[in-house]
C-alpha positions as a Markdown table, in Angstrom:
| # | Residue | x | y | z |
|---|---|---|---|---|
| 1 | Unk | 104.5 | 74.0 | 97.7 |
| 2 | Unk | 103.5 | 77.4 | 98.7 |
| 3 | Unk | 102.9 | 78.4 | 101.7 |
| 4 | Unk | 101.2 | 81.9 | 103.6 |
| 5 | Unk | 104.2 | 82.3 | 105.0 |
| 6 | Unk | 106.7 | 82.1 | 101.6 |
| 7 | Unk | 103.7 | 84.4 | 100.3 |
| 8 | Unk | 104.3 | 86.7 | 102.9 |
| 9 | Unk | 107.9 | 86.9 | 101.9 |
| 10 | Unk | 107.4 | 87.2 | 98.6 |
| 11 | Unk | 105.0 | 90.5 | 99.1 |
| 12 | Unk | 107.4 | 91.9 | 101.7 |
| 13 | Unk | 110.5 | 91.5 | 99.0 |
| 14 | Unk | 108.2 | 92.9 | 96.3 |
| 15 | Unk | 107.5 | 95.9 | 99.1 |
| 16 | Unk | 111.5 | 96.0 | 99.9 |
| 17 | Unk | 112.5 | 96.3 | 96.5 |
| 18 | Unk | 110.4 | 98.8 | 95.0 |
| 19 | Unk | 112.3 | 101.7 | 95.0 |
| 20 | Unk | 115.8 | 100.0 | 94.6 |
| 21 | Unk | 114.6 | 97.9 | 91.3 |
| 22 | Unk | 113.1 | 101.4 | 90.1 |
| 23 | Unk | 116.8 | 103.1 | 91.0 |
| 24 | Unk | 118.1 | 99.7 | 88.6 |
| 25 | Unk | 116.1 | 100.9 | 86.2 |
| 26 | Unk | 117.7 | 104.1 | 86.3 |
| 27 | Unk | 121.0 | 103.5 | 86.4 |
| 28 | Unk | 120.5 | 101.4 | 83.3 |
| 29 | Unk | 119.1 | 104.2 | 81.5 |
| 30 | Unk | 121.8 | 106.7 | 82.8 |
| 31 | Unk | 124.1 | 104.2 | 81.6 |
| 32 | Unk | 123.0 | 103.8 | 78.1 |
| 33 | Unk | 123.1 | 107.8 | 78.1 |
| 34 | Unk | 126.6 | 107.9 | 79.5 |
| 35 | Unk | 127.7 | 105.3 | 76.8 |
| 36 | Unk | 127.0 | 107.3 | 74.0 |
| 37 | Unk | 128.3 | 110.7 | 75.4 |
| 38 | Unk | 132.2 | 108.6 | 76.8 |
| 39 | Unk | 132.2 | 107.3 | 73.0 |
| 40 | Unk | 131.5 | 111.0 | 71.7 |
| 41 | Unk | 134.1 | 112.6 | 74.0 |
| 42 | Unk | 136.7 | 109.8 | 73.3 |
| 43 | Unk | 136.1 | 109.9 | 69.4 |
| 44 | Unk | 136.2 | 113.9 | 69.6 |
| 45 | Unk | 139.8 | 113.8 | 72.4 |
| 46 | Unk | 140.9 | 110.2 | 69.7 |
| 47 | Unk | 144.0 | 111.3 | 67.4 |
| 48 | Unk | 143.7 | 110.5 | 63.7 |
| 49 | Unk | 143.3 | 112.1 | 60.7 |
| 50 | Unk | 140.3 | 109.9 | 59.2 |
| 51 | Unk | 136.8 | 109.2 | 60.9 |
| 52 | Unk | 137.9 | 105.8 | 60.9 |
| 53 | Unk | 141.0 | 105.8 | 63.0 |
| 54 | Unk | 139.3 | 108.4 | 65.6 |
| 55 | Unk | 136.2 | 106.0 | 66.0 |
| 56 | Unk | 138.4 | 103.0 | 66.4 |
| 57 | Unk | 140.6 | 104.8 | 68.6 |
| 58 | Unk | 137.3 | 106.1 | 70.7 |
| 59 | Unk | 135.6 | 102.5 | 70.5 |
| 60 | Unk | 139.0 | 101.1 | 71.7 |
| 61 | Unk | 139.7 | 103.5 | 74.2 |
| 62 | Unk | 140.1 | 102.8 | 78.4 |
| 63 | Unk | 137.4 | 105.2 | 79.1 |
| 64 | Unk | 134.5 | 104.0 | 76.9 |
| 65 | Unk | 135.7 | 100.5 | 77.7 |
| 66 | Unk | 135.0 | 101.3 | 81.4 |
| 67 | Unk | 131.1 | 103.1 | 80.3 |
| 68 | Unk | 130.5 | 99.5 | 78.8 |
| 69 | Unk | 131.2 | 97.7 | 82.2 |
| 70 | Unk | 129.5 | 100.1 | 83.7 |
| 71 | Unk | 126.4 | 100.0 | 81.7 |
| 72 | Unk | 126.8 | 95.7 | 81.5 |
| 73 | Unk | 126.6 | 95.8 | 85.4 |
| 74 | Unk | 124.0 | 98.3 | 85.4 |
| 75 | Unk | 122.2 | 95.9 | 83.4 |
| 76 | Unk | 122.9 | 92.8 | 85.6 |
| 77 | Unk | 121.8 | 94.1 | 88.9 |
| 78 | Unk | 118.9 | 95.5 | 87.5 |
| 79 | Unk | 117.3 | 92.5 | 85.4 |
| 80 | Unk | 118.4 | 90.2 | 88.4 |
| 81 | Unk | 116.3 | 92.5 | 90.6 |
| 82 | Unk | 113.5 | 92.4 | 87.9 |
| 83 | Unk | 113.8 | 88.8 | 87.6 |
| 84 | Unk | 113.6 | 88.2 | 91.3 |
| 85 | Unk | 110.1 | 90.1 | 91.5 |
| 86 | Unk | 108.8 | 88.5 | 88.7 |
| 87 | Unk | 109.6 | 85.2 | 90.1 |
| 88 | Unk | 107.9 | 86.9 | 93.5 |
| 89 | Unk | 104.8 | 88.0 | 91.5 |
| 90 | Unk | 104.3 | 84.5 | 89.9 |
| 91 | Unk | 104.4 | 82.8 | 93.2 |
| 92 | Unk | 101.9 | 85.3 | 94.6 |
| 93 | Unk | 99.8 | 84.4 | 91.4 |
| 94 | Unk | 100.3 | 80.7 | 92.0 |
| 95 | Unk | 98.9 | 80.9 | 95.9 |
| 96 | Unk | 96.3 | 82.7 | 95.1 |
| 97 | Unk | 94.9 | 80.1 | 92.1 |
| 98 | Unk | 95.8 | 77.1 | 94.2 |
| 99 | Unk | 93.7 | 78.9 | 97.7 |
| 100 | Unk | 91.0 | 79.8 | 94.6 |
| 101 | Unk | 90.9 | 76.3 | 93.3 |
| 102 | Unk | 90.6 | 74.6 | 97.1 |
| 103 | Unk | 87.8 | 77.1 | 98.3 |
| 104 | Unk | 86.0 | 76.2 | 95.2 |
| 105 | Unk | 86.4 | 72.5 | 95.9 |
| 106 | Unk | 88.3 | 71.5 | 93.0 |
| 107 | Unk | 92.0 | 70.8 | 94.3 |
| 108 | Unk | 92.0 | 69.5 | 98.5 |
């Protein structure tokens, strides 16, 4: 199941990650930012003479396309990061109930 050593390697990666899950995190929120100023420069640079055609122009155009890659990888490196330490977290959690449970007698 779990062992001290997987433990061990699940604090160290938890230790490891720290500041690059928190740089994750920032780049997601950056990203979201950077979204909405690409559409508002492409909708204000967009031809057209209705607010219609210079939103779809904007919303259709190469460089707010490439903000919503951008933001979508963002996004996935950071909650596979997130999701990695959680998974981390809970095994710590789980070794530490099961070493509880023994030294209390009720698992062997």
């Amino acid at each position: 199941m779990f062992d001290l050593k997987s433990v061990e390697k699940a604090v160290r990666y938890l230790a490891d990650t720290d500041e690059s899950c928190a740089m994750a995190k920032a780049r997601v929120t950056a990203g979201k930012e950077r979204l909405k100023t690409t559409l508002a420069v492409c909708f204000l640079d967009a031809p057209g003479s209705s607010v219609r055609e210079r939103d779809a122009e904007a919303l259709s155009s190469k460089g707010y396309r490439d903000a919503v890659e951008e933001y979508a990888d963002a996004i996935a490196d950071y909650e596979t990061m997130h999701n990695k330490r959680v998974r981390a977290i809970l095994q710590v959690d789980i070794w530490r109930s099961v070493n509880s449970a023994k030294a209390k007698g009720v698992m062997t």
